[in-house]
Every structure is written in structure tokens, then in C-alpha cells.
C-alpha positions as CSV (number, residue, x, y, z in Angstrom):
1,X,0.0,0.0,0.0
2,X,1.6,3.4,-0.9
3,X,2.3,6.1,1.9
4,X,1.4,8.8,-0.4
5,X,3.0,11.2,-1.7
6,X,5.8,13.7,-0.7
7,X,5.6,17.4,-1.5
8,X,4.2,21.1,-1.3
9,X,0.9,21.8,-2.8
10,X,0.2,25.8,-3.5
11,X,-3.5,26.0,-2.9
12,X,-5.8,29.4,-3.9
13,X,-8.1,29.1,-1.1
14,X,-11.6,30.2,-1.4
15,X,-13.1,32.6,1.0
16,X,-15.8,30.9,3.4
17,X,-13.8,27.7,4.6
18,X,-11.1,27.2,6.9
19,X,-7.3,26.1,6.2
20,X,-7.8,22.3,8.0
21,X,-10.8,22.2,5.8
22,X,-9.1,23.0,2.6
23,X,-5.7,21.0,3.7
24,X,-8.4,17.7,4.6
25,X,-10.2,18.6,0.7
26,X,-6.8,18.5,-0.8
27,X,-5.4,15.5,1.5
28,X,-8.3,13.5,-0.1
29,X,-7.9,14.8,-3.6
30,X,-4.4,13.3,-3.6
31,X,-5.1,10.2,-1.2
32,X,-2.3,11.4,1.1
33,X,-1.9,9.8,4.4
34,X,-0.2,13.1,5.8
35,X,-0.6,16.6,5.7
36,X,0.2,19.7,7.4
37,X,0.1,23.6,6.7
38,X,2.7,26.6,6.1
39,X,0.3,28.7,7.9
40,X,-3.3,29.2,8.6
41,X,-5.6,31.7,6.6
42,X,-9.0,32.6,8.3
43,X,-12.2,31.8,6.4
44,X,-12.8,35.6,5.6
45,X,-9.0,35.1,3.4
46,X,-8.8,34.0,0.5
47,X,-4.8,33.2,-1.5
48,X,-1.9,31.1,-1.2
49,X,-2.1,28.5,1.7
50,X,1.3,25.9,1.3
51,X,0.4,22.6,1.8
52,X,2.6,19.9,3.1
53,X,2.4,16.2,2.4
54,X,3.8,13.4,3.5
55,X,8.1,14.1,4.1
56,X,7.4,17.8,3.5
57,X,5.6,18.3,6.9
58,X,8.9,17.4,8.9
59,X,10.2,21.0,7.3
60,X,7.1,22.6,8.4
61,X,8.9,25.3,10.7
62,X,10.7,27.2,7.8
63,X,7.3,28.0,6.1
64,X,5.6,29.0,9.2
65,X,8.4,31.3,9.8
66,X,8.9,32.6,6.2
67,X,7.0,36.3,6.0
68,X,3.9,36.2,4.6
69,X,2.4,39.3,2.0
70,X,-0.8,40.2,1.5
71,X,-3.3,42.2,0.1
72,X,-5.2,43.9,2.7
73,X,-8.7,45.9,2.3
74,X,-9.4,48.1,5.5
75,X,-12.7,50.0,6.2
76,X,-12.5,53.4,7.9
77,X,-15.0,54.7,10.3
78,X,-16.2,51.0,11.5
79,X,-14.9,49.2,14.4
80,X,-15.9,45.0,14.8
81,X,-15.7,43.0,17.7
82,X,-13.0,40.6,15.9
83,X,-11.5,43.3,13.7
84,X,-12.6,41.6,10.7
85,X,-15.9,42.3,8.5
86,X,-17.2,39.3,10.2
87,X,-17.5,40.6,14.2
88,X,-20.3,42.6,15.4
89,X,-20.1,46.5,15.1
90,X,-19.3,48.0,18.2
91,X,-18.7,51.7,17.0
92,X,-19.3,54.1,14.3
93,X,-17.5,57.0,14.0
94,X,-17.0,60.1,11.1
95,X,-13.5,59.6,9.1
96,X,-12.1,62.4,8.6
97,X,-8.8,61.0,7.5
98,X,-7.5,62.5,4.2
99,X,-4.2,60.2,2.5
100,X,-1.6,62.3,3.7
101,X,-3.3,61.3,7.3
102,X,-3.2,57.7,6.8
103,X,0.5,57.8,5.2
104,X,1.4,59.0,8.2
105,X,-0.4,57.0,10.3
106,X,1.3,54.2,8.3
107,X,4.5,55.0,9.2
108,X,4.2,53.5,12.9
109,X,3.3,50.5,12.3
110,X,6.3,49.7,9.5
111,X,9.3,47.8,10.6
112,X,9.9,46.2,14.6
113,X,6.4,46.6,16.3
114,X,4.6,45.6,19.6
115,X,1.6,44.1,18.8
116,X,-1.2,43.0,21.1
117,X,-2.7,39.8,19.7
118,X,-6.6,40.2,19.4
119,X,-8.9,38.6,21.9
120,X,-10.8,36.5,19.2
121,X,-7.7,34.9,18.5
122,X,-6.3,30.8,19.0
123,X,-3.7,31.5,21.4
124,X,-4.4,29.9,24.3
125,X,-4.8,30.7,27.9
126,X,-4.3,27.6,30.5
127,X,-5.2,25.8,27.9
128,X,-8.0,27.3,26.8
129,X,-8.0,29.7,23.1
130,X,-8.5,33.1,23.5
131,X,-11.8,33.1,21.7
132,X,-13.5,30.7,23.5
133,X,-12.8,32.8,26.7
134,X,-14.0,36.2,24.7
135,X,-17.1,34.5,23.7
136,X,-17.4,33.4,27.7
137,X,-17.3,37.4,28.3
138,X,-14.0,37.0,30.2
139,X,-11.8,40.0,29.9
140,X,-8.1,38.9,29.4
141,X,-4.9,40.8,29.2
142,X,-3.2,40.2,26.4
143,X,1.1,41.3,26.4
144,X,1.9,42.8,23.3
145,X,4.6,41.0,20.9
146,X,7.1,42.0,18.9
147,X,6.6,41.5,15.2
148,X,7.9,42.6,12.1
149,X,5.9,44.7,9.1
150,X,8.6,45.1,6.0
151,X,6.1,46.5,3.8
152,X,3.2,48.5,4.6
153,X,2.0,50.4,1.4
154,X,-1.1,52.6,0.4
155,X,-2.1,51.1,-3.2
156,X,-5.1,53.2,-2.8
157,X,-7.4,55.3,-0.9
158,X,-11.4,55.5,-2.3
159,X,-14.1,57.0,0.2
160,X,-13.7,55.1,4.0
161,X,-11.5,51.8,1.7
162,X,-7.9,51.6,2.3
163,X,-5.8,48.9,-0.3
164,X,-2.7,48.1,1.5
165,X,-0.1,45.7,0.9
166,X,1.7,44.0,3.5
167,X,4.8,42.2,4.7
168,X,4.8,41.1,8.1
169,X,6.6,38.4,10.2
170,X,4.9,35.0,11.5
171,X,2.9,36.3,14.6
172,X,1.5,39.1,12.7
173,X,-2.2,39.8,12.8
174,X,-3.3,41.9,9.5
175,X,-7.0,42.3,11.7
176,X,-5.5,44.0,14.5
177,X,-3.4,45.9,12.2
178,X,-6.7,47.5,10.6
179,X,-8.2,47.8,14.1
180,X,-4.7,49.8,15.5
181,X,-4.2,51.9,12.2
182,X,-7.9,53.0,12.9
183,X,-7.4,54.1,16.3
184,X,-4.2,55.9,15.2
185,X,-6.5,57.8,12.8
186,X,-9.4,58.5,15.2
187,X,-11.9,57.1,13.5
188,X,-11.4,53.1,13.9
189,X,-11.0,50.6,11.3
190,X,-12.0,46.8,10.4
191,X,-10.1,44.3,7.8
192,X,-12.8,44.4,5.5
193,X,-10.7,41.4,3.3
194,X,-7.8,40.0,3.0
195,X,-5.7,37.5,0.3
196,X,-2.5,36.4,0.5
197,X,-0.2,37.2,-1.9
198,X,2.9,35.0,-1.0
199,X,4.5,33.0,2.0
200,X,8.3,33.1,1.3
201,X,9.3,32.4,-1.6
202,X,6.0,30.6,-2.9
203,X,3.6,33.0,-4.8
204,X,0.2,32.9,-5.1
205,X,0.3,33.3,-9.2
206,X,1.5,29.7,-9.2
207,X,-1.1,28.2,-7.2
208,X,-4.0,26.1,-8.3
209,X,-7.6,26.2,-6.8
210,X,-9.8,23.5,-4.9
211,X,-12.3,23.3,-8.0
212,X,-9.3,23.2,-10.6
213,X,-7.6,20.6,-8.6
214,X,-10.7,18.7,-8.3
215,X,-11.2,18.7,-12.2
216,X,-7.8,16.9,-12.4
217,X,-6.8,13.0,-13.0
218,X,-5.1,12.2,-9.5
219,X,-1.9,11.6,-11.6
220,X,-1.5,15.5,-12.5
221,X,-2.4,16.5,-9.3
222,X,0.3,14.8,-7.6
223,X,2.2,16.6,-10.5
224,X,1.4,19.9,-8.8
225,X,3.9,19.0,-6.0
226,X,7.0,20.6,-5.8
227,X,9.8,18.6,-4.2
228,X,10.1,19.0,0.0
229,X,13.3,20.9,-0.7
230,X,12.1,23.8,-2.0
231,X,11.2,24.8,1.2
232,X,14.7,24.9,2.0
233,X,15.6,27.2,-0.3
234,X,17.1,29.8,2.2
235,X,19.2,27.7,3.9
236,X,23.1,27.2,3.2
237,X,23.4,24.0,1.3
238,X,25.7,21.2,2.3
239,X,26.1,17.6,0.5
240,X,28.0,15.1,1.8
241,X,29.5,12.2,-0.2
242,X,28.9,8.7,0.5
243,X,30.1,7.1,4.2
244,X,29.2,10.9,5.6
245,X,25.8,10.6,4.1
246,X,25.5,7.3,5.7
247,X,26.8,8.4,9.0
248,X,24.6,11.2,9.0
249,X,21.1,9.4,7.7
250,X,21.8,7.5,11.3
251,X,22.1,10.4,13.4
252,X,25.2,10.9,13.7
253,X,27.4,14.3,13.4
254,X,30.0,14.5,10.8
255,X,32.5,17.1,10.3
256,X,30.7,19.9,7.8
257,X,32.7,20.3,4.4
258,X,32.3,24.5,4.5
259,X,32.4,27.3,7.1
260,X,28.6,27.1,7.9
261,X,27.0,27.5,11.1
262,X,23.7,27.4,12.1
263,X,20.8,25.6,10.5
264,X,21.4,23.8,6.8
265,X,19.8,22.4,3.9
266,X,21.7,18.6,4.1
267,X,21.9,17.0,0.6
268,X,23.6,13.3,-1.0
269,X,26.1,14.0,-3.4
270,X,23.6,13.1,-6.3
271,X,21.7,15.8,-4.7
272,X,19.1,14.1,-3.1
273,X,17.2,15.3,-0.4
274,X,18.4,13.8,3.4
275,X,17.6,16.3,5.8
276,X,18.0,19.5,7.8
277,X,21.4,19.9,10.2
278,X,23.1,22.1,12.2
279,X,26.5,23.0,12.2
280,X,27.5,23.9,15.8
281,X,30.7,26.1,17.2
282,X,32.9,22.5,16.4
283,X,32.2,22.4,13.0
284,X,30.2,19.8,13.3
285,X,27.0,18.8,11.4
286,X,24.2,17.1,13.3
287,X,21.0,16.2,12.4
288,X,17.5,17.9,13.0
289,X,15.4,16.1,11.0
290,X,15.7,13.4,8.6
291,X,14.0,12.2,5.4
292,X,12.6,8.4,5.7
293,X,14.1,7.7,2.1
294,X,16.1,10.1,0.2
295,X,15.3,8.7,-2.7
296,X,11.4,8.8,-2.3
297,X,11.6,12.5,-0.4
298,X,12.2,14.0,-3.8
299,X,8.6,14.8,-5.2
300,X,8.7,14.4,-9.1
301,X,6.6,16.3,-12.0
């Protein structure tokens, strides 16, 4: 019986579901018996949403890390509950904002922030997510985190709707963004809607759709994969020839071949796929984590 396949599927996900339900759609669509996610989008977000199967989810950390961009559509003049289009309306107020105002506004919330993550949000509280305990009507304090915002820019500026485009750090919430930039103005704000436009290096222009993946014979869409080691792509690179490979498949350190230290992309010397490693202070490589089979980790098509 086959394990499935191994690879990273760029999904377009629709508006009105949620990531596990797309990721459990598309874990069907290509009978895979393992599947993770590069990152969650909520059901009000539509755009890119890197799914991993099989081999792929062991390197799950570098694209929940990698920055994320997005395509952000904030209304002026209406606060929500959530900070999304979908809470209740808890204030109204006149915007009086012109686009020299918001530029500026802009300007605080680019580059190293402090954030305070939104009450109807899934971190969790002793265990319990923060939403559930909002929709309990318990107040709880919430300490601000740093994050990162690389790009914050005004595409455009019609009536009470901002277009912004964004480039934030893992952690980042684009709601509470809106809701903060429309406090800085006076007038509160809501994310009206919101798509992602990349997640690293992956970009949205090359991802396929539920619907469109659907309409495929299973054999193309396991052609849509792209091989576990692309999400590697921002790591040094180290291959190692035959008895190191060996040594290192079973856990083992062996001496790295290049002045690298820190985390790297570990490849055979055919360039197959064996893992990710770490070269410590000693020059050492160990491993991190290990593909099953080199051979098999490589997706094809």
C-alpha cells in the first residue's frame, strides 16, 4: 500500500472555509496519508495556503516562519468586535482621514512593532483559546509581541477603503493591524478582506484552486507538487559524499565540508534530499530532521 505522496501543494483558497478544511479537501484529492500547513488563513481570506504532504511536513517550521504578503482591504469609520468584517459592530464614528493622514499614520506600524494579539484569537490561555474565553465574556490581558511589518503600502485610498499591501513576520495579525491603524486615525477601522499574496518564496500566481484541482486525474495533481526541498531554499546547502551521508542518515554528526554555522539544507552527493542539520561552534554537522528515504523524499513532476 503506498504512503502517499511527498511534496508542497500551492492551494488558492476560497473565501468561506477554513485552512484544516481545505488542507483535509486536498489530503483526499491526492489520497495522502499526511498533511500539514505553512500557515493558517481565516475563512474571511482567501490566497496562497502551502500545503505539506507526507516528508514535507517534517520541514514545516521554515514555512511557518517565512513572511507572509498580503493584500489587505481596510474600512474606515467602523470598528468590529473581531477586527474583521465578520464581528459585530461595536462603533461608528466620522472619518475624517485624508491620505496624507493615513500615510502618516502608516508610518508607525512599518518595521519592529509591539503588537497585542486580538482577543478572538487561538492562542491559548491555560489551555483554553482566547476566543473561546472572549465569547465566555472574560476579559483577558493580552502582552503585546514583537513582530515585524517590511512593507506597509497605500495602493489606494477611495471613500472610507484603504488597499494596503503587506509584509509582516509570523505572529502578525493583518486584523489587529486594521483595528490599531484605525485608532491611530481617530476614527477606527475593520479588515474588510484580505488575500495572501505570497508566504516566502511561494507565490500565489502559481497556485491552483480546490475546484481546478478537483477537475484533475489524481496523476496531474500529484504533479502539482514541488519537491520538500524547496522549502529549503534559504538555507546554506551542504552535500555530503557517500560514508558521511551514511553516517549522518543514522544520526550521527560528521565534520561539515564549509564554514557554515547554524541551521542547513543537508543533501547526498547526487543531490538528493536527506535532511536539515546544524552545524554547531565544532564544525560539526548534526541532524534535525531526517528524510525516511532520500530517494522517495524527492517529489517528481
Amino acid at each position: 500500500m503506498s504512503r502517499g505522496p511527498d511534496g508542497v501543494l500551492l492551494l488558492d483558497k476560497p473565501v468561506g472555509i477554513t485552512s484544516n478544511a481545505a488542507l483535509q479537501q486536498a489530503k483526499r484529492l491526492l489520497a495522502a496519508s499526511r498533511a500539514g500547513h505553512g500557515g493558517t488563513l481565516d475563512p474571511l481570506a482567501s490566497g496562497l495556503l502551502v500545503i505539506l504532504f507526507g516528508e514535507a511536513t517534517k520541514f514545516a517550521r521554515f514555512a511557518l516562519e517565512a513572511d507572509k504578503t498580503y493584500l489587505a482591504a481596510v474600512r474606515l469609520g467602523v470598528a468590529t468586535a473581531t477586527g474583521d468584517a465578520e464581528g459585530e459592530v461595536i462603533a461608528r464614528r466620522t472619518v475624517h482621514a485624508d491620505r496624507a493622514a493615513v500615510e502618516a499614520a502608516l508610518e508607525r506600524f512599518r518595521g519592529d512593532i509591539a503588537q497585542v494579539p486580538p482577543i478572538y484569537s487561538a492562542l491559548k490561555r491555560d489551555g483554553r483559546p482566547l476566543y473561546a474565553l472572549a465569547r465566555a465574556g472574560e476579559h483577558v490581558e493580552r502582552a503585546p509581541r514583537r513582530v515585524r511589518v517590511s512593507e506597509l503600502t497605500l495602493l489606494s485610498h477611495e471613500g472610507d477603503l484603504l488597499q494596503l499591501r503587506i509584509r509582516c513576520s509570523k505572529g502578525t495579525y493583518v486584523r489587529q493591524l486594521a483595528a490599531d491603524l484605525g485608532e491611530a486615525l481617530g476614527c477606527g477601522a475593520h479588515l474588510a478582506a484580505l488575500r495572501r499574496l505570497a508566504a516566502g518564496r511561494f507565490r500565489v500566481e502559481d497556485a491552483i484552486g480546490l475546484e481546478a484541482l478537483r477537475a484533475l486525474p489524481v496523476h496531474a495533481r500529484r504533479a502539482r507538487l514541488i519537491p520538500p526541498a524547496r522549502l529549503l531554499d534559504g538555507l546554506p546547502a551542504i552535500r555530503l559524499d557517500g560514508e558521511r551521508a551514511r553516517r549522518f542518515c543514522h544520526g550521527q554528526p560528521v565534520p561539515a565540508a564549509r564554514a557554515a554555522r547554524g541551521d542547513c539544507c543537508v543533501l547526498a552527493h547526487d543531490g538528493a534530499l536527506l535532511g536539515v542539520g546544524t552545524v554547531g561552534a565544532d564544525g560539526l554537522l548534526r541532524p534535525e530532521r531526517l528524510v525516511a528515504n532520500p530517494a522517495s523524499a524527492i517529489a517528481t513532476g
